[in-house]
Structure formats: C-alpha cells, structure tokens
C-alpha positions in Angstrom: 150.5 144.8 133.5 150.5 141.0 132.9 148.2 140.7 136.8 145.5 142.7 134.6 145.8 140.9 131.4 144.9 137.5 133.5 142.3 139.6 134.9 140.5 140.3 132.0 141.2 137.0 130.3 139.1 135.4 133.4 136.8 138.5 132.8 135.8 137.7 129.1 135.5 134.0 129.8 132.4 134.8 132.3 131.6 137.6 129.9 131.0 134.5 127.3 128.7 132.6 129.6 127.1 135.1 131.7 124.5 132.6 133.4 127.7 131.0 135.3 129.8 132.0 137.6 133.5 131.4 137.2 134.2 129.2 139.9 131.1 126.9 138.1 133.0 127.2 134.7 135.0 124.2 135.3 131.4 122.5 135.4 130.3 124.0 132.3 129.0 121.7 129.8 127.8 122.5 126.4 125.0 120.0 124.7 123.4 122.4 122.3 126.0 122.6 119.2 127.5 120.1 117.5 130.8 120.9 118.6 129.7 120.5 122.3 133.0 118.1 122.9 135.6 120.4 121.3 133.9 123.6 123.2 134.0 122.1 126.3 137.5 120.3 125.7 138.8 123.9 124.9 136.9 126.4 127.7 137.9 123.4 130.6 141.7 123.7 129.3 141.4 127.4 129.5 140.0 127.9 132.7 142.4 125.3 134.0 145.4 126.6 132.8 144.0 130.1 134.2 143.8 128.3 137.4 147.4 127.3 137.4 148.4 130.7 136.4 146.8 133.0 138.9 148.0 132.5 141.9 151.2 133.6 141.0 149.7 137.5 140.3 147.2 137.6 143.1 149.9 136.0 146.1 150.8 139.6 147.2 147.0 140.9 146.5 143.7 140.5 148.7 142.1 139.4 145.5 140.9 135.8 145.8 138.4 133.7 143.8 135.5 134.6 146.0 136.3 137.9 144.7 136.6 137.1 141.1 133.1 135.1 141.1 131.7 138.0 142.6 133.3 140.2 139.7 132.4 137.6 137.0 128.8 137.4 138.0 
C-alpha cells in the first residue's frame, strides 16, 4: 500500500505541471509568480526527497524512472 501511495505522490506532482516530464521536474523553474523562490525551493525538496524514497518500493519491481516519465507524461 505505501509502493502506490509514492506512486501517486509522483503522479500528482506531474499532474501539477503537465508540460514537464518528471525526470525534468528537478529542472523546473518558476518565474511567473511572486513566490517563484519558495515554489521552486519547495517542488525541488519534494521531488528530491521522492527520489531518495523510491527506490526502496520499486527494487523488487520492473518499474524504473523511464517508466514513470512515461506514466507522468
């Protein structure tokens, strides 16, 4: 149950900007708001701390981040 919550945590966040895929999130910059630093601060801490999480639910699973980019499109 906790593999599909990371899932769809990873999900939502490409849901949010669906012109990027997720393996370009971590090059996501936002210059149209005034809160362009603390977006950006927050969605690269996310992602990141996604990326430290994941591999320990997909290690037994053919699931890779090819895969999830492809999903996230």
């Amino acid at each position: 149950m906790q593999r599909m919550h990371i899932f769809s945590y990873i999900i939502s966040y490409c849901k949010i900007v669906r012109n990027f895929k997720f393996h370009e999130l971590t090059e996501l910059k936002v210059n149209t708001t005034p809160y362009s630093d603390i977006l950006n601060n927050t969605l690269l801490t996310e992602v990141q701390s996604v990326k430290r999480v994941l591999p320990f639910y997909i290690q037994d699973s053919d699931v890779s981040w090819e895969t999830l980019s492809h999903i996230c499109v």
